[in-house]
N, C-alpha and C positions, 0 to 999 in steps of 0.2 A: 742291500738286503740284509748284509751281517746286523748291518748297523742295527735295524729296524727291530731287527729279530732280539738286540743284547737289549734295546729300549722296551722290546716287549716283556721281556723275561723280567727285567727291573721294576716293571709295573706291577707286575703279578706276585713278587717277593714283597714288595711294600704293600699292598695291599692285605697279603698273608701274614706281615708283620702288622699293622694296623687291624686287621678281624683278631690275631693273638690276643690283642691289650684287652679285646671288650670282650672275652670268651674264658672262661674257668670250670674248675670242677671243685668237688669237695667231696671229704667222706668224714661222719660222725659218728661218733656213739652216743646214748642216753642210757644209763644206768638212770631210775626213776622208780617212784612208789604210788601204786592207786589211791585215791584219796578217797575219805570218806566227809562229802562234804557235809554231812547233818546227822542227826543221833539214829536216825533209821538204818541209817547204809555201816555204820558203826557196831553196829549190833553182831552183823552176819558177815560182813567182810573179815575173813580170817586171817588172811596173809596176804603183801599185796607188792611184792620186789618184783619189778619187771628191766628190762631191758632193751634198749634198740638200735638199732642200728642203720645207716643209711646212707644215700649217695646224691649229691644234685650234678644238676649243669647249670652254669651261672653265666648271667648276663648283664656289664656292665658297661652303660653309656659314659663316653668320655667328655670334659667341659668343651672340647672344641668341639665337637660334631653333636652335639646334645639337642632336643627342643625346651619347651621353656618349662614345663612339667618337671624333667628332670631336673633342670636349675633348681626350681624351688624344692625338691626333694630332695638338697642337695645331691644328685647324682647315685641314684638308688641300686642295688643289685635285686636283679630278678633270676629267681633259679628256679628250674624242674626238676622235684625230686622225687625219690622213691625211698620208704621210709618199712622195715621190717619188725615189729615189734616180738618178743617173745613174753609172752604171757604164762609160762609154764609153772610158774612159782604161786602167781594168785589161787588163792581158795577163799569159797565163799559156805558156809553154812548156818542153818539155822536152828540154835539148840532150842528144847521143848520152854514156852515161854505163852501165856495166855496171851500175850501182844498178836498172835500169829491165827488168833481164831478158831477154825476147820484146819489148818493145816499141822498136816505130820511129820515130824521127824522123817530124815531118810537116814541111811548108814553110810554115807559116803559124804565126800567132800566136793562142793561142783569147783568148775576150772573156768578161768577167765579165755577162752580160745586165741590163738597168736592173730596176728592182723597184719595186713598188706598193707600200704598206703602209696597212692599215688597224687601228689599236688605241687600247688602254685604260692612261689615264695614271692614275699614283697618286703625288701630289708632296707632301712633308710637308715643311714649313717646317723649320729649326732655329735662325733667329736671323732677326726681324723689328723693326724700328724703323719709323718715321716716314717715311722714306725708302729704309732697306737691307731686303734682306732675301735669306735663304740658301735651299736646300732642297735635297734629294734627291730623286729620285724613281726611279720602274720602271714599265715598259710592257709590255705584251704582247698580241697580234694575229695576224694573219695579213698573210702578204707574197706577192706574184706576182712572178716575174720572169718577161719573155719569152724571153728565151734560157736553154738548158738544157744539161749536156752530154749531146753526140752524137758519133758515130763517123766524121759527115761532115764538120763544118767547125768542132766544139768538143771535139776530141779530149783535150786537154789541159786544160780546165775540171775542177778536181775539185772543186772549191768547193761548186756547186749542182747537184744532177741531176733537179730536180723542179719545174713549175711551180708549186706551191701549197707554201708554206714557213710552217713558224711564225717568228714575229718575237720576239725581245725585247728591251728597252731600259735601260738605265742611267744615269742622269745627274747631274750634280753644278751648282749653277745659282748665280750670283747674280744679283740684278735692283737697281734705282735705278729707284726711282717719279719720275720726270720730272713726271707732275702727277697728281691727285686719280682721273686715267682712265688712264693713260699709264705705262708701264712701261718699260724697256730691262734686257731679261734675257742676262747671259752666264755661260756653260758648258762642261764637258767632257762630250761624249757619247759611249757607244758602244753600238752596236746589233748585232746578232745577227742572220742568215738560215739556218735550215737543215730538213730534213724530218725528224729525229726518228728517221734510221736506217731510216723507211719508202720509199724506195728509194735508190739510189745514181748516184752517188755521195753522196756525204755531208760531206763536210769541213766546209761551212760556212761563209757570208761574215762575217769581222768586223772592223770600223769601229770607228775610234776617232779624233776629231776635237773642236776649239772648235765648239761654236755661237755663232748671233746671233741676239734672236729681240724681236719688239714686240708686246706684250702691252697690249690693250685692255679697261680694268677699270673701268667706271663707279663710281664711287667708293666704290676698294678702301682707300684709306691711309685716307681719313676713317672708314668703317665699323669696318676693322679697330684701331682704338683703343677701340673698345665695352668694356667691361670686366664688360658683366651676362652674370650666370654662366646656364649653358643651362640648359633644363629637365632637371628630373627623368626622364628618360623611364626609365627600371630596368625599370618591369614592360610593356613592349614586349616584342614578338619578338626585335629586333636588339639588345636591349642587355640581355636580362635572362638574364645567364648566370650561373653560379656558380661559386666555387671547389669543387674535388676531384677526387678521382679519377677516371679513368676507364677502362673497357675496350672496346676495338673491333676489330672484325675487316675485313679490306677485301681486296674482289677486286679486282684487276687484269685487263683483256682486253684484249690488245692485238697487237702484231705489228712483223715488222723483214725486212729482207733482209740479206744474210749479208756482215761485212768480207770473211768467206774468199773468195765468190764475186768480189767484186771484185777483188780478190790476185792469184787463179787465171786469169781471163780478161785481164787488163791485163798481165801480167807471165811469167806461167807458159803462156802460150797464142801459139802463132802466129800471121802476121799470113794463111796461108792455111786456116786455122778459122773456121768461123762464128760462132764467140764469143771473135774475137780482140778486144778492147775493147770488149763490148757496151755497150749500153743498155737489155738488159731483164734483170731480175734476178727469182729466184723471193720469194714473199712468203709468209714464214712466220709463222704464229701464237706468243705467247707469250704467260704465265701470271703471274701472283703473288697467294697466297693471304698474308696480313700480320696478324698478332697484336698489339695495341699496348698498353702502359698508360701514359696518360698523365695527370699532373696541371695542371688549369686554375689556374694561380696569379695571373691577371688577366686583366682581360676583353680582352687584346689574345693575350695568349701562352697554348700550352701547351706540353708538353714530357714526352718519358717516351725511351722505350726497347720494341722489339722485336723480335718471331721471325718473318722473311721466309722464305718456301717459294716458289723460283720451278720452271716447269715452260719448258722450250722444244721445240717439236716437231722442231724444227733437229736437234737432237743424231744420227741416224743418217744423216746427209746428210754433217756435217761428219766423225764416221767413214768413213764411204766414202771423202772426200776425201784424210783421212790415213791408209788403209789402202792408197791409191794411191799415196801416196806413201811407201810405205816403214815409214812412224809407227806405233808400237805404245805407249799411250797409251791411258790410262782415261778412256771415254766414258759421260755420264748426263746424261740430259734433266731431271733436278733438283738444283736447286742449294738451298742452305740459309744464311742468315745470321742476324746479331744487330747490330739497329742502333739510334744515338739518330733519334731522332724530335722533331721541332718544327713547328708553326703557329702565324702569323702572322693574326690575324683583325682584319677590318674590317666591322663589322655582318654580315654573312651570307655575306660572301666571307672565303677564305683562303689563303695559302701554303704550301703544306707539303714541307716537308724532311726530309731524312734522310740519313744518312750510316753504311753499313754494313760487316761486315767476312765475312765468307764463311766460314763453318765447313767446307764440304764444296761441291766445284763442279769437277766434270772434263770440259770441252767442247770438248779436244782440243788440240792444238800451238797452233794460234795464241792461242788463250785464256792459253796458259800467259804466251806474248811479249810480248800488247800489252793484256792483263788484271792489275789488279792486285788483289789479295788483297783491295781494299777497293772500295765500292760505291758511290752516289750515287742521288739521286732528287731530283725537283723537281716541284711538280704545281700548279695551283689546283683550289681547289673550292668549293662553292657549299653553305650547311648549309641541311636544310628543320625548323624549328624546328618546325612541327606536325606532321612523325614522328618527333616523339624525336629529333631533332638526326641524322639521315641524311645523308649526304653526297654529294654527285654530283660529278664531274670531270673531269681528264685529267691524265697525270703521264709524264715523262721520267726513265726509267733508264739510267743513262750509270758506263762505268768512266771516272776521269782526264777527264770533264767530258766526256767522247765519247760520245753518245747511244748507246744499244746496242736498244733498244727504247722505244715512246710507247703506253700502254694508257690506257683509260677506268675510271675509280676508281670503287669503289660502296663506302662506308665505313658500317658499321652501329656505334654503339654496345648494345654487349649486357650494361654494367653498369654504374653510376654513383655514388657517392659523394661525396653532396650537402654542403658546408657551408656560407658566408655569401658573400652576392653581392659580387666584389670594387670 
C-alpha cells in the first residue's frame, strides 16, 4: 500500500514537473507613439506618447510530445493576454483651416480614451540557441476604450468611435534567457484599435513602439534542446490533411456605416443642424457570395485564386446623396471581382487573405476618390474536420488597408482532389 501510494505521489510530481516546462507567464511594457499614417490624420493629431502595459499566460509545446503543426512552426508559444493601454498624453485638434468645410473650431483639445485589451498570441520562433532566441509573432482580440468620439467634449477624436474595438498585434521579439526560468525579452511592437467600419468614426489607433518584457519559463532553455522528434500524429483531426485541390464557396454577412455619412455631416453640414458632427450613424447590411479554388501544398499553406460577388444595400442611399449634390454617376449595389486567395493554418485555426482587383463596382463619387481599383481582405477562421472541413469565422474588407465592411464567414468546400498527406 506504502509502496503504491510513494509510486502515486512520483506520478503526480512528474507530471507537475512536465505541465511546468510547457506553462509560463510574462509581464511587459510598451512605451509607443500614435501614428499618423497619411497627411490627413497629420494635420489634427497633436500629441501622440502613449503607453502600455501588460500580462500573458504562455503556452509552450515541447519537441517530444508536439504534433506536426507545431514541428513545422518550429515549436510555437501561444499566450493569453491582457494588454492596458494609457492613452492620456494623445491630443487631437482641429485648427481653423478651409480643408474642414462647415466645420468649427472648438476650444479644447479631444483625448485619445485609454483601452482594455483582451487577446490571442501566436509567436513562432526564428532563431533559438542556448541562450538567444528570435521570433515573430501576431495577436488578435478585442479592445474597450472608455472614451469615444462625441460631439460634446471629443469632437475632434476621429480615431476611435466605438467602445468595443477589434485589436491586433504585431511584433518583432528577441529575448536572452537569463536562467533555465528567466527570460528578458526585447522588441518592436505595434498594435492596432478600430471597429471594422461598424460605426464611426473609424480612423483607427496605431501604435508603434520598443517593448520590455520578463518572461517566466520553468525550464524552458533545458527542455528546448530535446531533440526527440514528435509523434506521429498524421491521422488526427488537426494534422491529417492532404495535398490537392480544392473548391469552396463562402458567404459573407456582415454590415458597415457609410464614409459618405461621415463626409456629409462633419464637413458638408452646419453647425445649426442636427447632424452637424453627429455620433449616430445609419448601419447597413453587406454581402459577399466568393468562389475559390485552391491548392493545399502543405499542411501549413494553401493558396488559389477567385470570383468575389459582393452585394451592399447602401448603394441607393449613397445615390441620393450624390443626386443631391449635383453627381451624375453609375450606381450598383453589386460589385464583382477576381482575387488571389491564401491561408495560413495552425491545427484548426486559420488566416485568410486575399487581395483582389474589381472587374465591375459603381458606388458613386466618393468610391471613385478614395477607392481603389483593388481590394483587400483579412479574416480568421476556425475548420470543423468532421463536416467535411467547413469553416466558421469573421473577416475584414478594407480598400488601401481601410476597413470598408466586417462579415461573419461560412466557407463550404463542395469539391476536393485528394492526393498524398504533405
Amino acid at each position: 500500500m506504502r509502496k503504491r501510494l510513494l509510486l502515486t505521489i512520483a506520478a503526480t510530481l512528474t507530471l507537475a514537473a512536465s505541465a511546468q516546462t510547457r506553462w509560463g507567464a510574462a509581464v511587459y511594457a510598451n512605451p509607443g507613439a500614435e501614428l499618423a499614417l497619411d497627411s490627413y490624420t497629420e494635420q489634427w493629431l497633436k500629441k501622440r506618447q502613449t503607453l502600455s502595459f501588460g500580462a500573458e499566460l504562455l503556452y509552450a509545446p515541447l519537441p517530444q510530445d508536439s504534433g506536426l503543426f507545431d514541428r513545422d512552426y518550429g515549436y510555437p508559444t501561444l499566450a493569453v493576454g491582457v494588454r492596458y493601454c494609457d492613452n492620456s498624453r494623445v491630443r487631437m485638434h482641429r485648427d481653423p483651416s478651409p480643408d474642414w468645410g462647415l466645420a468649427e473650431e472648438v476650444d479644447y483639445d479631444s483625448r485619445l480614451g485609454d483601452t482594455w485589451s483582451i487577446y490571442f498570441r501566436f509567436a513562432r520562433p526564428i532563431f533559438r540557441s542556448r541562450r538567444w532566441s528570435a521570433e515573430y509573432s501576431m495577436a488578435t482580440g478585442f479592445g474597450y476604450s472608455h472614451l469615444i468620439y462625441n460631439k460634446v467634449d471629443d469632437i475632434d477624436n476621429e480615431l476611435i468611435g466605438s467602445h468595443l474595438n477589434i485589436y491586433l498585434d504585431l511584433g518583432l521579439n528577441v529575448a536572452y534567457q537569463l536562467t533555465d526560468d528567466y527570460a528578458l525579452r526585447l522588441g518592436l511592437d505595434y498594435y492596432h484599435h478600430s471597429n471594422g467600419a461598424l460605426a464611426r468614426p473609424n480612423k483607427g489607433a496605431n501604435v508603434l513602439g520598443p517593448s520590455v518584457a520578463l518572461v517566466w519559463f520553468p525550464g524552458y532553455t533545458r527542455d528546448r534542446q530535446k531533440t526527440a522528434a514528435p509523434r506521429d500524429t498524421a491521422t488526427t483531426p488537426t494534422t491529417g490533411v492532404e495535398k490537392g485541390l480544392s473548391a469552396n464557396i463562402s458567404l459573407n454577412v456582415g454590415g458597415k456605416t457609410l464614409l459618405e455619412d461621415w463626409q456629409r455631416t462633419q464637413f458638408g453640414t452646419p453647425s445649426s443642424d442636427p447632424d452637424y458632427r453627429t455620433d449616430h450613424f445609419t448601419f447597413y447590411t453587406a454581402y459577399a457570395l466568393r468562389a475559390d479554388l485552391t491548392y493545399r501544398y502543405a499542411r501549413r499553406w494553401a493558396s488559389g485564386i477567385g470570383l468575389d460577388l459582393f452585394y451592399g444595400s447602401y448603394a441607393s442611399h449613397v445615390r441620393e446623396m450624390d443626386e443631391a449634390d449635383g453627381s451624375d454617376v453609375a450606381h450598383s449595389p453589386w460589385s464583382v471581382g477576381i482575387a488571389l486567395k491564401h491561408q495560413a493554418y495552425y491545427r484548426n485555426l486559420s488566416v485568410a487573405l486575399s487581395f483582389g482587383w474589381y472587374l465591375h463596382r459603381a458606388m458613386g463619387v466618393s468610391a471613385k476618390l478614395i477607392e481603389q481599383p483593388y481590394y483587400e481582405s483579412i479574416g480568421l477562421r476556425y475548420t470543423f474536420p468532421r463536416l467535411a472541413g467547413l469553416q466558421l469565422g469573421a473577416e475584414v474588407f478594407a480598400h488601401r488597408t481601410k476597413a470598408d465592411f466586417t462579415a461573419i464567414v461560412l466557407s463550404i468546400p463542395v469539391w476536393r482532389q485528394r492526393t498524398n498527406r504533405p
